[in-house]
Every structure is written in structure tokens, then in C-alpha cells.
N, C-alpha and C positions, 0 to 999 in steps of 0.2 A: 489691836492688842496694846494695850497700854500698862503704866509700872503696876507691880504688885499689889494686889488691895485685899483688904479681910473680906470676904463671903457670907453672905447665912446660907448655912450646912442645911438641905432637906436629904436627908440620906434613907427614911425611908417612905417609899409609894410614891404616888404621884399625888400634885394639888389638884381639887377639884374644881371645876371650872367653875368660876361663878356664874356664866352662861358662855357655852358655847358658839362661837359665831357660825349664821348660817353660811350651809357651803352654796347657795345656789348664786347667781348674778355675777359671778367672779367670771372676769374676761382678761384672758393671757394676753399683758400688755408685751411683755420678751421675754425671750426665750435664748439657751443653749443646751441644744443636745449632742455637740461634741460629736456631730458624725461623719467631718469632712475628714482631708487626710492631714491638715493644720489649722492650728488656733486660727478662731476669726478675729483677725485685728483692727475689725471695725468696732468688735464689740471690747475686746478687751487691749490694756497696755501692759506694761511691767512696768513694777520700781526696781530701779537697780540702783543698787547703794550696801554699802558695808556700815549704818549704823548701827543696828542692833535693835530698831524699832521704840526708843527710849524705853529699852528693859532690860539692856545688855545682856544680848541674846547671841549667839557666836556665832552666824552665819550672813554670809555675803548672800544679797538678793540678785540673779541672773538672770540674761532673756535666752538664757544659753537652752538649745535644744535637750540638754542631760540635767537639766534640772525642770521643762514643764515641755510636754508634749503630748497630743490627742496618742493613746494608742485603744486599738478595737472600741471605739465608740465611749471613751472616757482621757476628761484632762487627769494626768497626771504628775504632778507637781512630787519630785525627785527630790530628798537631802540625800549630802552626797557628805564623807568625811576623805577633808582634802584640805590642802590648802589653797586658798584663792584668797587673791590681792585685788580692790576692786575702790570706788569712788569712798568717801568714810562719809559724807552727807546725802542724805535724799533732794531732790530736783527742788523740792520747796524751799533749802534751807540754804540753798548756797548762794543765791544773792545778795545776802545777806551777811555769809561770811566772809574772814577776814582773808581763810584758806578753801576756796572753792574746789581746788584739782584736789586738795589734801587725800590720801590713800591711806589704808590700812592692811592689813593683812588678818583673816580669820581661819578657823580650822574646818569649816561646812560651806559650801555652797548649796543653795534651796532658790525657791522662787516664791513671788508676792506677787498676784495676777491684781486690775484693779477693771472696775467699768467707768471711774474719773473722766470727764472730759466728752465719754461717749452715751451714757445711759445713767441716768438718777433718777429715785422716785420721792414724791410725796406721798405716803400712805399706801396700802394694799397688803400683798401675800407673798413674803419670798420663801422661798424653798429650795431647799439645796440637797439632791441623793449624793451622803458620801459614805467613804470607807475609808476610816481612821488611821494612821499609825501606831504601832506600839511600843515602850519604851521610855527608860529614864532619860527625861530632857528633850522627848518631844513636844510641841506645841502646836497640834494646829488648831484655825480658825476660819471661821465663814463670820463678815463682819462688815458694818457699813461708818461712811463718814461723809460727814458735809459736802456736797460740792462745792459751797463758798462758806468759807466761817464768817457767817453775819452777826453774830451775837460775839466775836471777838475769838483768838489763838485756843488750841485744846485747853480744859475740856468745856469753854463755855459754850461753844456751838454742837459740843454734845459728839454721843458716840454709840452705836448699838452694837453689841457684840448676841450675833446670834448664836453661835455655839464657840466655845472654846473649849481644850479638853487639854491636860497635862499629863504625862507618865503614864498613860494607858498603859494595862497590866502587869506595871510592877506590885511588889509586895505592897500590902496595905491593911493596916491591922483594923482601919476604919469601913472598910468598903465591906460588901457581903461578898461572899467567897473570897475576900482574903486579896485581892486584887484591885487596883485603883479602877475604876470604873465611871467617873461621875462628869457629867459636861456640866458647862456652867452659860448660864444664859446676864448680861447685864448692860447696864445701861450707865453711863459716864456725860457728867455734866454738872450745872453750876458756876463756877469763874473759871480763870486762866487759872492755870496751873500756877502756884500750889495749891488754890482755892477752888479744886474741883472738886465731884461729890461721887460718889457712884452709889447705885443698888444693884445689886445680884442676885443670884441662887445657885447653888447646883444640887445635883438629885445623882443616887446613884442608878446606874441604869447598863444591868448586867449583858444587856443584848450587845452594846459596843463594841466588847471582844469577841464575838462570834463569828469575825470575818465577812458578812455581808454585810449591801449596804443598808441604811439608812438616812429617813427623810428628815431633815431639820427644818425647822419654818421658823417663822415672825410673822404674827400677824400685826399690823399695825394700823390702829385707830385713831386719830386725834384726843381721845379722850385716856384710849389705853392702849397697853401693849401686850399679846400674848407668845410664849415661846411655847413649841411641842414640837415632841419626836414621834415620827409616825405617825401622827394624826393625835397622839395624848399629850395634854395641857401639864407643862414642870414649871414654869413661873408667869408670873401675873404683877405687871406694874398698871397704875392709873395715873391722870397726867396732875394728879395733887404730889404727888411724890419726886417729880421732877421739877426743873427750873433751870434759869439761867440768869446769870446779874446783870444781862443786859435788855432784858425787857420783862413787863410783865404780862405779857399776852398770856392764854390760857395753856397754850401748849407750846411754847417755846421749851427750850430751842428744836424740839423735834416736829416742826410745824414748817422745815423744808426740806426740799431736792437732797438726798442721800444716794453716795456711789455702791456700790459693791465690793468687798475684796475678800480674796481667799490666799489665804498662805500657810507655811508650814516652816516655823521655826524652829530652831534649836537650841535650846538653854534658855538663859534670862529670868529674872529674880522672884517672877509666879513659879516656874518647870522645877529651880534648878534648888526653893527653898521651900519642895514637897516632896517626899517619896522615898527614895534613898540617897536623894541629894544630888547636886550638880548633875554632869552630864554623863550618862556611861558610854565608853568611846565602843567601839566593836558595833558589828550587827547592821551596818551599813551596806546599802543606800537600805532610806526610810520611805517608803509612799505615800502620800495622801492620793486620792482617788475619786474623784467627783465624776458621778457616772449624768448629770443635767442639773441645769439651774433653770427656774420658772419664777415669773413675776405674774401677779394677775392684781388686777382692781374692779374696784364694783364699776361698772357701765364704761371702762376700757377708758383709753386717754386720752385725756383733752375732758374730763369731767372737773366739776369743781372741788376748789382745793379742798372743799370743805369732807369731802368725801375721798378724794383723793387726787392725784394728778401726775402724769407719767410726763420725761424730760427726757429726747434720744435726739442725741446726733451722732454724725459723720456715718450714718445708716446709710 
């Protein structure tokens, strides 16, 4: 999740696919089905850090067991309204700074799971069953990032956000039934920031608030990218509409190794300037809910990049 940015609104139906991919040849390169009695920490890390994800977002990220814990066969990643005092940089940035141990204090503690370091992919089918939050000033996201920024610092080395969703079922005079309802699927790249670019969508999509879960994907092509919920197609990029300033290959920068991360924020300047504004305090803790995570690629990994290619260690 990155700062604030304009959308194109699809609010109503779904996009029609321009072709469907087929579903057969897909081979589950990894997997999480959350059914031990704790996270597997081969497969995933935490960030822990009190920055705010550059969105100024008001919650400290935790490895604390009350903010992400397996329960009955799902990760559950816990905001909690509290105060916690925790690091003010994330692990990337404090080499660099002047104040490394520097601390802050925030009013939420939440968690930010990531697969960095241990599993990335080139190409394939991610998919994620989750169950949302609801509320003004939540944020969650299913979302990936570079394993190495070779095209140069965000967003030239690019960023996929497969689902994000803000303020679930507060008032909403735009959504159908009256209720914010709408995920948003995008894609962040172009130069270093301030010269990044993004495209998006979002779609309203009333099943959200129904309390079950649902499937989120990215399918991902070297030439294109598809998002869908449940198996229906809500945005469609091609790799003419993206770029990077540091090469001109055909599909840079999304033509490497990408991690995984899921988290759930609170506030920050997408959440907190849509809905009925900032953050409403009460109603706490918030759940996000992720009942499996699935990667698959055509002909399984260690095939060519050109197709795809799967990148896992400390397995």
C-alpha cells in the first residue's frame, strides 16, 4: 500500500474479459493452508516498525501473538485500539538513517505478514480466501513487492496491489446499497518517487459485506495482468500501459521475483480521505481473516521465465 492516488471508478458490473485464461496446466508451486497450531516461519516474516507504511497510517506493525495468530484453520491478523510504542523505521530504512533506534508511539497495534526473503515469484496465479474488515479507517490488503528493486527505490521497480479495500460498510452515497463496498485492484510503477505512475480500478462488489469469505486472485502474464473475485474478471492491465525509467525491456519492471504481503491497516491518507473521514475510534479489535494462500504456474517451477518461474528458500 502505497500514498494516496486518484482511481478509475468502475461502480457498476463486472469488465468483460477480453479472453479468459485457461484454467488447466496450472501446477501449485506453494501453498498456505494455515492448519498447524502456528504460523510457519519458514514461510512467512513480520515487519515491525511504527512507520505508517508512507501513508500515515496510525498503527504499529507487531510479531505479537494478539495482533496475528493461526486460529481453527485461518491466519488472523488482529487491529487492536491501544497504545503501543515500537521502532518509527522499517528494517530497510534504518541503515541509512541518521536515528536507527528512533521510537514513536501510535494509537493501534496490527500486523504486516510478508513471504520476502523466503518465497517470490515470476509470473503465475496468486490467490488469496479472505474475510474483510469493516469500518471507517480500516485498510486491508493482499499485495506484492520486489524481492530486489533492480529497476531503482519505489515505485520504479514497481508494485502489485491485488486487492485493497477501505471503510467497508460505512455510509456511502456512491456504492449500491448505500454502503462502501468496492476493492480496488492496481498497479504502481514508472520512476522513484515522485516520478511514479500507477493504474487502477475499483468495482463495487456487494458480496464483501456478507461476512463470508472470498477468493482474490492476480493472474499474471508477462504481457498482462488480470485481477478477479471468485473467479470474475474486475480489471485488466496490458504490459503497454506499464513501464519503468530504468529499462526498456517489454515488461519491466514486472518481469521479476515479487514477495507476498498481507496486512491490515489503520487510517492513512487513501482510508482516512474517503467515507466519513479519518478514523472512528470504538468497535475494536478489527479482524482480517485469511482462511489459504495458493500460487500455481503453468508447468510448476524452475520453468522458463518466459512463462513463468517460482523462487523459495529457507524451505
Amino acid at each position: 500500500m502505497t500514498p494516496a492516488f486518484v482511481i478509475a471508478l468502475v461502480l457498476e458490473g463486472m469488465h468483460t474479459p477480453a479472453a479468459v485464461p485457461e484454467q488447466d496446466n496450472w501446477t501449485l508451486v506453494w501453498s498456505d493452508e494455515f492448519d498447524g497450531e502456528t504460523l510457519d516461519r519458514t514461510k512467512w516474516s513480520f515487519d515491525v516498525d511504527c512507520w505508517g507504511g508512507g501513508n500515515d497510517e496510525r498503527q504499529c506493525y507487531t510479531d505479537s501473538v494478539r495482533n496475528a495468530q493461526l486460529e481453527q484453520g485461518r491466519l488472523v491478523i488482529t487491529a487492536r485500539e491501544e497504545t503501543v510504542k515500537g521502532v518509527a523505521l522499517p528494517a530497510r530504512m534504518r541503515a541509512g538513517s541518521s536515528s536507527p533506534t528512533a521510537k514513536v508511539t501510535r494509537e493501534y497495534s496490527s500486523a504486516r505478514l510478508t513471504t520476502r526473503g523466503k518465497a517470490s515469484w515470476t509470473y503465475g496465479k496468486i490467490e488469496v480466501s479472505a474475510r474483510l474488515p469493516q469500518g471507517q479507517g480500516t485498510w486491508p490488503a493482499i499485495w506484492m513487492l520486489p524481492e530486489e528493486d533492480r529497476y531503482g527505490s519505489w515505485a520504479a521497480s514497481g508494485e502489485i496491489d491485488i486487492l485493497e479495500a477501505v471503510n467497508l460498510g460505512v455510509a456511502c452515497q456512491k456504492c449500491p446499497g448505500g454502503r462502501e463496498n468496492r476493492i480496488l485492484g492496481t498497479l504502481h510503477f514508472g520512476g522513484a518517487w515522485p516520478n511514479n505512475q500507477h493504474k487502477g480500478e475499483e468495482m463495487a462488489f456487494s458480496e464483501v459485506l456478507d461476512g463470508a469469505f472470498h477468493t482474490y486472485t492476480l493472474i499474471w502474464y508477462p504481457e498482462r495482468m488480470i485481477w478477479q473475485v471468485d473467479g470474475r474478471t474486475f480489471a485488466e492491465r496490458s504490459a503497454d500501459e506499464w513501464s519503468t525509467s530504468a529499462s526498456s525491456a517489454p515488461a519491466a519492471p514486472f518481469d521479476q521475483p515479487f514477495h507476498l504481503i498481507l496486512n491490515l491497516a489503520i487510517g492513512g491518507r487513501l482510508a482516512e480521505s474517503r467515507g466519513l473521514g479519518g478514523v472512528q475510534r470504538g468497535g475494536y479489535p478489527k479482524r482480517m481473516e485469511v482462511d489459504w494462500v495458493r500460487v500455481w504456474q503453468k508447468g510448476g517451477p524452475g520453468i522458463s521465465p518466459a512463462i513463468g518461474q517460482a523462487a523459495e528458500r529457507g524451505e
